[in-house]
C-alpha positions in Angstrom: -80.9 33.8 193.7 -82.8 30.9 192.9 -82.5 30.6 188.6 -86.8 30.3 188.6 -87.0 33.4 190.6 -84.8 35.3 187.8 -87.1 34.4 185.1 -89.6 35.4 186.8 -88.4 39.2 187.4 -86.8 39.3 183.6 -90.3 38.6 182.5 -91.6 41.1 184.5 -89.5 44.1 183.7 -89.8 43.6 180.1 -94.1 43.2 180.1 -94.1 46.2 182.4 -91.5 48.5 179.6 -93.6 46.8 176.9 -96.9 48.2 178.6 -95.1 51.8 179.2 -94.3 52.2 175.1 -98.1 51.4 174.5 -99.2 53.9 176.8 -96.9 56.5 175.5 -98.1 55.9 172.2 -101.6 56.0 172.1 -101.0 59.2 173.9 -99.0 60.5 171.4 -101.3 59.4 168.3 -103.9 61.5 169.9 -102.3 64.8 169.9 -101.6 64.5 166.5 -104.9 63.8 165.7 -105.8 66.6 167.6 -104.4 68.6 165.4 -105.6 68.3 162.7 -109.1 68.1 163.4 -111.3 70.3 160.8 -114.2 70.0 163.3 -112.9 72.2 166.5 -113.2 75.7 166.6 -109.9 76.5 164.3 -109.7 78.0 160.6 -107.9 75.0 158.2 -107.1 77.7 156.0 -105.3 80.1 158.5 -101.7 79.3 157.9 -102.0 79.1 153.9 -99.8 81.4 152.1 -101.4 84.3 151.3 -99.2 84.3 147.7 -101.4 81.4 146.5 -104.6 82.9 147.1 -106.0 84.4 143.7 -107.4 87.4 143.6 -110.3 87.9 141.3 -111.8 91.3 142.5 -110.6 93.4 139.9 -110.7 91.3 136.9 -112.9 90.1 133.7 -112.0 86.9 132.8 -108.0 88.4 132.9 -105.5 85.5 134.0 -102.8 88.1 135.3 -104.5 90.9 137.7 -104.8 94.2 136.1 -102.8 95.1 138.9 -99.5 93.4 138.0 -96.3 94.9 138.4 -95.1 92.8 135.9 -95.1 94.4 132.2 -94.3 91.4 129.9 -98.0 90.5 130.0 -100.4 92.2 127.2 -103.7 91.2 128.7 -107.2 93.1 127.5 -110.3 91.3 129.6 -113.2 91.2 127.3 -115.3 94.2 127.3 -112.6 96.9 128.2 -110.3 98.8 125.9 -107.1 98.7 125.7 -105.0 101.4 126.8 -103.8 104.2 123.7 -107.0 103.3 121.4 -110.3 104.1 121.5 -112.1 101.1 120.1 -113.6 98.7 122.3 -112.6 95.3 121.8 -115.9 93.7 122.8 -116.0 90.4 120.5 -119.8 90.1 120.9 -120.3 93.0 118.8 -117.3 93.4 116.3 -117.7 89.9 115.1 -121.5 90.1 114.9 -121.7 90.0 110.8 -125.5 89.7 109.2 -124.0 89.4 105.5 -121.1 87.0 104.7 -119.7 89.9 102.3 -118.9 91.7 105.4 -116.6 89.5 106.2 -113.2 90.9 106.7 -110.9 89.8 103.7 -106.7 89.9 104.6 -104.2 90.9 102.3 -103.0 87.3 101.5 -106.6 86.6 100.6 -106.9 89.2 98.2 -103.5 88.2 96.1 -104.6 84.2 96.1 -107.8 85.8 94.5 -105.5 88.1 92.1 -105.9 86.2 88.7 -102.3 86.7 88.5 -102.0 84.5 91.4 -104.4 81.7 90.0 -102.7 81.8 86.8 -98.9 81.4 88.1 -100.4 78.4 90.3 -101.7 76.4 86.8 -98.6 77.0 85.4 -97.1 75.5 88.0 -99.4 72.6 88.9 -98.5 69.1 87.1 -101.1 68.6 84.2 -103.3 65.5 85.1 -102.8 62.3 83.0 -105.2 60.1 83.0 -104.0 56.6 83.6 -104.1 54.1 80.3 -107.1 52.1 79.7 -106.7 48.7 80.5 -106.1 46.7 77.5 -109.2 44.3 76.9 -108.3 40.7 77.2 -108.5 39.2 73.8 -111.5 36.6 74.0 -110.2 32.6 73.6 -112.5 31.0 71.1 -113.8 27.5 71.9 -111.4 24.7 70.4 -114.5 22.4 68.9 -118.7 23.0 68.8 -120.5 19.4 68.5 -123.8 18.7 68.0 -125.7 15.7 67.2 -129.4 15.0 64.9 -131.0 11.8 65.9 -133.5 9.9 64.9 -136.5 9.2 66.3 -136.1 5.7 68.9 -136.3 2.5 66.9 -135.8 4.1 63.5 -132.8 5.1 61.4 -131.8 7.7 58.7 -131.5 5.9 55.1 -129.2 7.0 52.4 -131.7 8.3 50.2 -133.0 10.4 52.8 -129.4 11.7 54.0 -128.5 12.5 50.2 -131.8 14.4 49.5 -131.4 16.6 52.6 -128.0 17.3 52.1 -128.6 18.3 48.8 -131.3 20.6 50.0 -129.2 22.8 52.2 -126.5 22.7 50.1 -123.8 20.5 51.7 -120.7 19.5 49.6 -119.5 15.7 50.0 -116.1 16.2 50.6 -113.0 14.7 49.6 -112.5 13.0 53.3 -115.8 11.0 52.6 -118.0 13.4 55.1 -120.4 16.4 54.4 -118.9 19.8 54.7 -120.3 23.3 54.4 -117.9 25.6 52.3 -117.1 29.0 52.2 -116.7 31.7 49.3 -112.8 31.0 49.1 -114.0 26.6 49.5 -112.5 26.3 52.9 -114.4 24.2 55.5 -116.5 25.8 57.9 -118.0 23.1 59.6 -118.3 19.0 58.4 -121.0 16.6 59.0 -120.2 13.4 59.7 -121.9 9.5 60.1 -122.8 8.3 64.0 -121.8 4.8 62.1 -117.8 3.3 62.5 -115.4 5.7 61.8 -117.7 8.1 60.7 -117.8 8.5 57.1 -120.0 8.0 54.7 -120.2 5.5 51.7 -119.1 6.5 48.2 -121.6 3.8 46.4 -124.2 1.5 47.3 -126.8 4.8 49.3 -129.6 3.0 48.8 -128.8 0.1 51.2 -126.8 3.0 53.9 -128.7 3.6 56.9 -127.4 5.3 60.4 -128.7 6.3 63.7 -128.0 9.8 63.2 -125.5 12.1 62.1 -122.9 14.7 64.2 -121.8 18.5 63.6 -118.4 19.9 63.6 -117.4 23.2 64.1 -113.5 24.8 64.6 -114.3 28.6 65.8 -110.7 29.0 65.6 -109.9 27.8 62.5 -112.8 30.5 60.4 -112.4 34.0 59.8 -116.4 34.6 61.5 -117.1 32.5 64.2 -120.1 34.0 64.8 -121.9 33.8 61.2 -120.9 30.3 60.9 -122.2 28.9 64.2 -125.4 31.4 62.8 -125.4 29.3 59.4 -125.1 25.7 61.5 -128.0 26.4 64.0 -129.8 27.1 60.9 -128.7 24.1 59.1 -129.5 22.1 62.0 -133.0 23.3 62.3 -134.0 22.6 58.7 -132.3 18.7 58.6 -134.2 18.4 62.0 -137.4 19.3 59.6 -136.5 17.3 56.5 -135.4 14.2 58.5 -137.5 14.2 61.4 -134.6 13.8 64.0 -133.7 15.4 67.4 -131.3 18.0 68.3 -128.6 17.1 70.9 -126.0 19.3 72.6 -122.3 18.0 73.2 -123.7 16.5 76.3 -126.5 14.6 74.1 -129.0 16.3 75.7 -131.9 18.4 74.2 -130.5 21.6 72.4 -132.0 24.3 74.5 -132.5 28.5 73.3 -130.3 29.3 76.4 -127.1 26.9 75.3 -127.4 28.3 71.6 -127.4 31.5 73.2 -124.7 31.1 75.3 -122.4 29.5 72.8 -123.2 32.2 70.1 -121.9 35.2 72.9 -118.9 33.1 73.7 -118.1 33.6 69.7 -118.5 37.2 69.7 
């Protein structure tokens, strides 16, 4: 046989078994689908087993049928007494209370209530101890208060004027050549020095002295009442601000303000 020929008929016989295995499989696919159809004329819910099917003719809500032969269930539907008593156990109207004195109290109830039972329980609850108060910080003091008196721009403050309004608000010139307010016990609260050199002033010779103003020292550390002495040197200030006719200047030599003196005074208390 002629090899072309061979071909021919092997290609044949497998198209045509090919063809055959479709056809026998669409027609199978059909009768299954036949089957199962929930449109024809059949009941889907003939062949269920009748043991799943729930009964609910003769019960109130009850899980387990009335009807059970099985005796390890203790079910009472709602509505329907219980076998041996007399009571119905209808919940709608035993637990229908107007007054909340009517409600039933339990045995347990009744003993926490005992004062027996309240007075074992404080005995045996941990008295409360209030944590300690935090300890208040002790406040730092500032190191060094400076302020300056000026005079007005162009002129200067002479000796006699210096010496006359020192004397006036009773300034003591100290041993260290500078002005100095002292205490009862003659310790220095505060010093007043010279804006000329190193800041002193001269022993002799006041009547040819002048300066361009004078400056305020004060250690709040180093006095026992920070607070009255800065008091005593805004007050001091103020009058040799009168007498001398000079300007006030904080430690930045700006104008002394109410709000800085204020602020450093509550920093001292």
């Amino acid at each position: 046989m002629d090899k072309e020929l061979l071909r021919i008929v092997i290609i044949a016989a497998g198209a045509s078994i090919i063809l055959i295995m479709l056809v026998w499989g669409l027609v199978k696919n059909k009768k299954k689908r036949r089957e199962i159809n929930f449109y024809d004329d059949h009941d889907p819910f003939d062949n269920i087993d009748s043991r799943l099917v729930i009964n609910v003719d003769d019960d109130d809500f009850d899980i387990v049928s009335l009807q059970s032969e099985r005796d390890d269930f203790d079910v009472i539907p709602l509505g329907k007494k219980h076998a041996g008593t007399s009571e119905s156990l209808d919940l709608k109207e035993e637990y229908r209370y107007t007054d909340k004195a009517e409600l039933p109290v339990t045995a347990e109830v009744k003993t926490r209530l005992n004062p027996e039972y309240i007075q074992t329980a404080t005995q045996n609850t941990p008295e409360f101890t209030a944590p300690p108060a935090p300890v208040a910080e002790e406040k730092v003091l500032p190191v060094l208060l400076h302020f300056s008196l000026v005079a007005k721009q162009g002129e200067k403050f002479t000796g006699p004027q210096l010496l006359d309004a020192f004397d006036y608000v009773n300034l003591i010139f100290g041993s260290v050549q500078v002005f100095e307010r002292l205490d009862d016990k003659n310790r220095v609260d505060y010093a007043v020095a010279s804006m000329m050199g190193l800041g002193t002033f001269p022993k002799e010779h006041w009547e040819t002295y002048h300066c361009p103003g004078i400056n305020f020292f004060m250690q709040p550390r180093e006095v026992d009442d920070a607070s009255a002495v800065f008091d005593d040197l805004i007050n001091t200030l103020g009058q040799l601000s009168a007498l001398l006719h000079g300007d006030i200047l904080d430690s930045d030599d700006q104008p002394l303000t109410e709000a800085t003196v204020n602020q450093l005074e509550s920093s001292l208390r």
